[in-house]
N, C-alpha and C positions, 0 to 999 in steps of 0.2 A: 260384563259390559260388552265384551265383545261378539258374545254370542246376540245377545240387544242385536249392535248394531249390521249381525248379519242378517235376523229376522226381518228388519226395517228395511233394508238395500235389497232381502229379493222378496218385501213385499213391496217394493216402490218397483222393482222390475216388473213383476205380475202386476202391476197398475197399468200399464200403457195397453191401449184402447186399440181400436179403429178406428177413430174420430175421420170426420170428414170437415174440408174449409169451408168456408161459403158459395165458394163455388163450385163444390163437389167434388171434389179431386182430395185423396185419401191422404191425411195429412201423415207429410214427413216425419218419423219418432227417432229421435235425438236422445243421444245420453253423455251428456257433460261426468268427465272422468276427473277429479281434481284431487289436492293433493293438501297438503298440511301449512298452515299458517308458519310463516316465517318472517324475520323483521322486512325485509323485501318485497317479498309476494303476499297480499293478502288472498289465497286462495279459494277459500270458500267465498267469500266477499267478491271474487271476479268470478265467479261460476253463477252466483248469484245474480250479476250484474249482465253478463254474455244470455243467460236465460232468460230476460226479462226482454233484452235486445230483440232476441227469437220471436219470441211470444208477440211483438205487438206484430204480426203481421199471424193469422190466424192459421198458416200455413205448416207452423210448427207443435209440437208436441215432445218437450222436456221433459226428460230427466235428469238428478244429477246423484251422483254414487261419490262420495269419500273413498273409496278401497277397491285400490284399482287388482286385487282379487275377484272383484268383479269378471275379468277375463275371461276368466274360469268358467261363467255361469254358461249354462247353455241356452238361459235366455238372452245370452249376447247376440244373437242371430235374429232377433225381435225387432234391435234396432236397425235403422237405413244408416245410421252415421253416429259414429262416436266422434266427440271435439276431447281431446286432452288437452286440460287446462292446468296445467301442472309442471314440478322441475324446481331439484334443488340438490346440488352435490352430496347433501348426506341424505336424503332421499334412499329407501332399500329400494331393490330390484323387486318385483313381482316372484313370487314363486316359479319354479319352473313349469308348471300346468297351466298357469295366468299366460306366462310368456308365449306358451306355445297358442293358447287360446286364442290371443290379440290375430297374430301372426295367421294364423289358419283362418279366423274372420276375415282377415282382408285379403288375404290368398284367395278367399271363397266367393270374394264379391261384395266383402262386408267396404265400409268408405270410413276414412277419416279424416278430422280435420284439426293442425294443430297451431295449436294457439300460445305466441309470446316464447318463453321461456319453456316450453316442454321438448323442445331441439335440444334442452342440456340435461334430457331426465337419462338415470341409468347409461354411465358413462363405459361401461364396462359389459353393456349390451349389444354386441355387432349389430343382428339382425335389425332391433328399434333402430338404429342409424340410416340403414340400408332402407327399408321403408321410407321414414321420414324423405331421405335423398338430402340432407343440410344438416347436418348436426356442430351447435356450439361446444368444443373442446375446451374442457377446463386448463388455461394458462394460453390459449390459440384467441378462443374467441373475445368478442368484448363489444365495449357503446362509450360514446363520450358521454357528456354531459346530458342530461335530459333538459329537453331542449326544443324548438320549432326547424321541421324541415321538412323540405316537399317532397313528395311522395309521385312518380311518375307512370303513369299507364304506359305498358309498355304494350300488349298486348289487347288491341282493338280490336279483335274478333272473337277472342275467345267471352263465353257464355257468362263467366263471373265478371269480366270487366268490359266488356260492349255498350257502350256507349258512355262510361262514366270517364272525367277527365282527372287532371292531377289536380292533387288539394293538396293544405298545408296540414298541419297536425303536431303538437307538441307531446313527446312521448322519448321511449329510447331509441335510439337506429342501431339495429345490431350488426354486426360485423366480424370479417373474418369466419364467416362457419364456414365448417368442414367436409366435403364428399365429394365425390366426383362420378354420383349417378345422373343419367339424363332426368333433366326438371324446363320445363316450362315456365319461362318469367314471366307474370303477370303484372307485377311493379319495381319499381326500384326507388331508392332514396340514394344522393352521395354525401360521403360520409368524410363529416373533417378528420376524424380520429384513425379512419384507415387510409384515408386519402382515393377511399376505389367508389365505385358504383357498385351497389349492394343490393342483391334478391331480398325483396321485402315476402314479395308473396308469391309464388312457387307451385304448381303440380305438378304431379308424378302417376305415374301406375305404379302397382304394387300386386302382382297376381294378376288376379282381376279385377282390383280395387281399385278407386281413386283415393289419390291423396294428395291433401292441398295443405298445405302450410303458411301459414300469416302470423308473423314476426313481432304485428303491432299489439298493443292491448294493453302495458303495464302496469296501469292503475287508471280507476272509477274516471276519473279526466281524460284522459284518453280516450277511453271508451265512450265519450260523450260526443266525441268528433261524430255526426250524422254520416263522413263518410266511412266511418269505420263500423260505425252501423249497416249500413249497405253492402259494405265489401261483406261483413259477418254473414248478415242472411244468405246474401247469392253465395257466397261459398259455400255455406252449409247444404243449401238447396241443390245448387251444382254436386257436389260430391255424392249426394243422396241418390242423386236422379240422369245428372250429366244435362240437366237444362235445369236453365233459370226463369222460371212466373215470376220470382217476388221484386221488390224496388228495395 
């Protein structure tokens, strides 16, 4: 079975095209990296759901990989942007060749973008920390209740949030994560459970990479919020590209 699903993962690699959008401009190839169903996280189910997000604007080109072995592959350099949608405390680490793969893709110029709960994947992996630039610490981090709360543009000129305002949104607010690399606020929510103003959505370099991290997503309602739709694509598009076409 498992050999199955490596066949299947790098024939869906060797799937991604050249496709062009309607307007002519060489569409963006994404590969959603997600992880294992858990009573919490429906993961496949939110990979499925963030890709569909993508897709209604014709500017995208999806994939999505179960086995973040994937790394590894050397068609990881095919994509513009990977989104990790993934994370969960007993979660294994990637293999050491995975690890180093990730890490040299974005050293290299490769982009990523991480999504919800994958700030708590592989607790015991410095580097994914230092990347990311926020990582949730098991017994540090946390969220209150799921819940409604507003969500603030902090940053008006940057490419992902220009011109969009605060909106509300009922979802988790996470808090307390941990690092202390230079990041770029692009929003914040405050949070009654930590009582601070908290980085929702975040970039970073990495090498020569971009990387942007957004905090929201936790389940299918959530993700129905139109502005979490929006922030999704420009971020994906920003991190691909370092400008935003899409709405």
């Amino acid at each position: 079975m498992y050999a199955s699903k490596r066949m299947l993962l790098l024939a869906g690699l060797l799937a991604i095209g050249l496709g062009r959008s309607s307007d002519g401009a060489e569409k963006v190839k994404v590969l959603i990296v997600t992880g294992f169903d858990v009573d919490s996280h429906k993961w496949e189910e939110s990979a499925r759901s963030n890709q569909a997000i993508l897709q209604k604007s014709d500017r995208f080109e999806v994939a999505i990989s179960t086995d973040k072995e994937v790394f590894a592959s050397p068609k990881l350099g095919d994509y513009d942007v990977l989104i990790l949608n993934f994370g969960f405390w007993s979660e294994k680490d990637p293999s050491d060749k995975a690890k180093a793969g990730l890490l040299d893709y974005v050293k290299g110029g490769g982009n990523v973008v991480a999504l919800h709960f994958a700030c708590s994947a592989f607790q015991d992996w410095k580097e994914y920390g230092e990347m990311l630039g926020r990582v949730w610490v098991k017994g540090v981090g946390g969220h209150g209740p799921y819940g409604e709360f507003t969500v603030n543009i902090k940053a008006a000129d940057h490419p992902v949030t220009k011109g969009l305002k605060d909106f509300k949104t009922e979802d988790e607010l996470y808090a307390k994560l941990s690092g202390d690399a230079d990041i770029q606020v692009l929003a914040t929510a405050d949070s009654a459970w930590s009582t601070k103003t908290e980085p929702i959505v975040f970039a970073k370099s990495y090498g020569k990479g971009r990387v942007l991290q957004n905090v929201l997503g936790h389940g299918i309602d959530a993700k129905q919020n139109p502005a979490y739709q929006q922030l999704l694509r420009r971020s994906v598009e920003w991190a691909a590209t370092g400008k935003v076409t899409v709405d």
